[in-house]
Backbone as JSON, one array per atom type, in Angstrom:
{
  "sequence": "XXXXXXXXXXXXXXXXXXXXXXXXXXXXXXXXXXXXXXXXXXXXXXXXXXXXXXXXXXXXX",
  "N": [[8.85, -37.45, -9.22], [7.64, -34.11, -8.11], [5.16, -32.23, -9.61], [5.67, -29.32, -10.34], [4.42, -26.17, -8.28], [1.36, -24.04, -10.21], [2.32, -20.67, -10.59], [0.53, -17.86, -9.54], [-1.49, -15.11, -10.59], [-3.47, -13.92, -8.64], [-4.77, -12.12, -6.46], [-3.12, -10.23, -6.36], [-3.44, -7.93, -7.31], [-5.19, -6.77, -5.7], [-3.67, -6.39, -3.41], [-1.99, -4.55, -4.27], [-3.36, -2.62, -3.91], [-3.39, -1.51, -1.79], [-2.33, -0.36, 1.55], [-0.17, -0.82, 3.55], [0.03, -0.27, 6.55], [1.45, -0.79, 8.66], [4.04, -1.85, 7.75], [7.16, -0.54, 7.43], [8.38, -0.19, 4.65], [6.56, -0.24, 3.22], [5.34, 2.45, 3.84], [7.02, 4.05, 3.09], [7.41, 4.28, 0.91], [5.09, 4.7, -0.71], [5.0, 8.27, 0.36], [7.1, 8.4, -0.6], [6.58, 8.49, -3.09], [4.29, 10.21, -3.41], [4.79, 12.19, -1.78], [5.2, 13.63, 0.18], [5.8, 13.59, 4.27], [6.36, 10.31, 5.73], [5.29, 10.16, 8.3], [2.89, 11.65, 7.79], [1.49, 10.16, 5.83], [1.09, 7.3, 7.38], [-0.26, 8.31, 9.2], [-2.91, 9.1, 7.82], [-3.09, 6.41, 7.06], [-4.51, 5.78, 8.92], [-6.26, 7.31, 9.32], [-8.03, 7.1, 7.25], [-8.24, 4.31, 6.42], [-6.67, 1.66, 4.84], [-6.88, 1.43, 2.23], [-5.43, 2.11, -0.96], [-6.19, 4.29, -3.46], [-7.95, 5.79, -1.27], [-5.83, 6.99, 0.34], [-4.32, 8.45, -1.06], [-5.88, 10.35, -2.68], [-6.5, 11.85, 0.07], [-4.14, 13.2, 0.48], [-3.38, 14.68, -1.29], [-2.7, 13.66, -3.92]],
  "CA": [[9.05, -36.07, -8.83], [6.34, -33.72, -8.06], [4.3, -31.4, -10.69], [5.51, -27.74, -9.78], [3.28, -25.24, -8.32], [1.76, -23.02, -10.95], [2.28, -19.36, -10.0], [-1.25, -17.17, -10.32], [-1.3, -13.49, -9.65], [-4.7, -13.61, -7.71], [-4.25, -11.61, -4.85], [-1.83, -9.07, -6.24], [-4.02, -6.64, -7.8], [-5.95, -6.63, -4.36], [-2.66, -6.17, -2.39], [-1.67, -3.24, -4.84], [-4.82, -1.65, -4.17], [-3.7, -1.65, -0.22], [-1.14, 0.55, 2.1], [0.57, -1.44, 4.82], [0.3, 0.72, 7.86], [2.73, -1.4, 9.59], [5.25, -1.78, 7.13], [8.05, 0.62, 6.82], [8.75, 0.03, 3.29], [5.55, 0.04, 2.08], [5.1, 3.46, 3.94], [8.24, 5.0, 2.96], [7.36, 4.12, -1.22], [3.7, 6.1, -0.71], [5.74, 9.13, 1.34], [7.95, 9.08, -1.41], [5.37, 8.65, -4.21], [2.87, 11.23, -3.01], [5.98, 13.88, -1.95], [4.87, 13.65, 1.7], [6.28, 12.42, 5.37], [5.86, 8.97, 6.52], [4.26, 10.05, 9.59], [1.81, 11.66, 7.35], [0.94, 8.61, 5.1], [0.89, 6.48, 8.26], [-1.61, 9.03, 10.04], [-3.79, 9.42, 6.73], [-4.03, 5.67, 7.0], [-4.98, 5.02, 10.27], [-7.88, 7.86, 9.41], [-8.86, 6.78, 6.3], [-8.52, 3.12, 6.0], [-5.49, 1.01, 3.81], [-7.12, 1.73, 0.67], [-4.26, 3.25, -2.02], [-6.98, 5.42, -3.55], [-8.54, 6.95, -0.3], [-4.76, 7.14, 0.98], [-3.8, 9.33, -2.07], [-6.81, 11.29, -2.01], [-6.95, 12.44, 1.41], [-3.25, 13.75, 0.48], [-3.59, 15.33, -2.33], [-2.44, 13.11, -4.95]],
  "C": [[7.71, -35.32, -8.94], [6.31, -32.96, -8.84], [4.78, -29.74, -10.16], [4.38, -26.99, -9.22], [2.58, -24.24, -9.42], [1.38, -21.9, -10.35], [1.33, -18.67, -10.9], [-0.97, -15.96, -9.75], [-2.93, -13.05, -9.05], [-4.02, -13.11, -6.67], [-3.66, -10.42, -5.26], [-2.26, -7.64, -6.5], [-4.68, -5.98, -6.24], [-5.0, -6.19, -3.56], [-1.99, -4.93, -2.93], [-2.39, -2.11, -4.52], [-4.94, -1.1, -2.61], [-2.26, -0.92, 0.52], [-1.57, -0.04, 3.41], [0.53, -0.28, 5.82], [1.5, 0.48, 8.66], [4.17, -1.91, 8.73], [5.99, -0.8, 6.59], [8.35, 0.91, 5.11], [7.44, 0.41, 2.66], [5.23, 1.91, 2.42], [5.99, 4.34, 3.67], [7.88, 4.74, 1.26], [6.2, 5.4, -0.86], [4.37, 7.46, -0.47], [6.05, 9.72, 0.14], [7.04, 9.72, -2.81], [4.37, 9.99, -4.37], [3.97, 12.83, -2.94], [5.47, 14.1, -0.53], [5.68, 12.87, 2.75], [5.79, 11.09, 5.31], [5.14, 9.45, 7.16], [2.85, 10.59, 8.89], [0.92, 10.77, 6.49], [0.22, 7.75, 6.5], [-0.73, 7.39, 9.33], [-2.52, 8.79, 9.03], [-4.41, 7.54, 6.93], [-4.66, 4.91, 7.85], [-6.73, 6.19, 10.35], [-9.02, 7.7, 8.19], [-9.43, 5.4, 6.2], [-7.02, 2.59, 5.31], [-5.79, 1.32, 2.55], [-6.13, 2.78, -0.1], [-5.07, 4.88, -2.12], [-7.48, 6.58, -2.54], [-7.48, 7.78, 0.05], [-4.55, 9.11, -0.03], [-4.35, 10.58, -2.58], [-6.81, 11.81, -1.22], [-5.3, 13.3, 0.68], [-3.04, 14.36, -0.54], [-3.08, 14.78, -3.78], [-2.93, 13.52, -6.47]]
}
């Protein structure tokens, strides 16, 4: 039988650190998080970048 995979959390901090433009859920958590529309998250990150920080920034977080 084979050796399991072992599970590493590389990647996750990096993917925390990032706002899905194209995913509804992820843009409906920020929205909610921040106290703002979707459409405004989703605009903010098509002018800022994906970055959480810039995201949250530009909106007044």
């Amino acid at each position: 039988m084979a050796k399991a995979a072992k599970k590493t959390t590389r990647g996750r901090k990096q993917d925390r650190a990032r706002v899905a433009g194209g995913q509804k859920y992820e843009v409906a958590y920020e929205a909610k998080k921040i106290g703002r529309s979707a459409a405004a998250v989703k605009k903010t990150v098509k002018k800022v970048g994906n970055s959480r920080k810039k995201v949250e920034k530009r909106l007044g977080r």
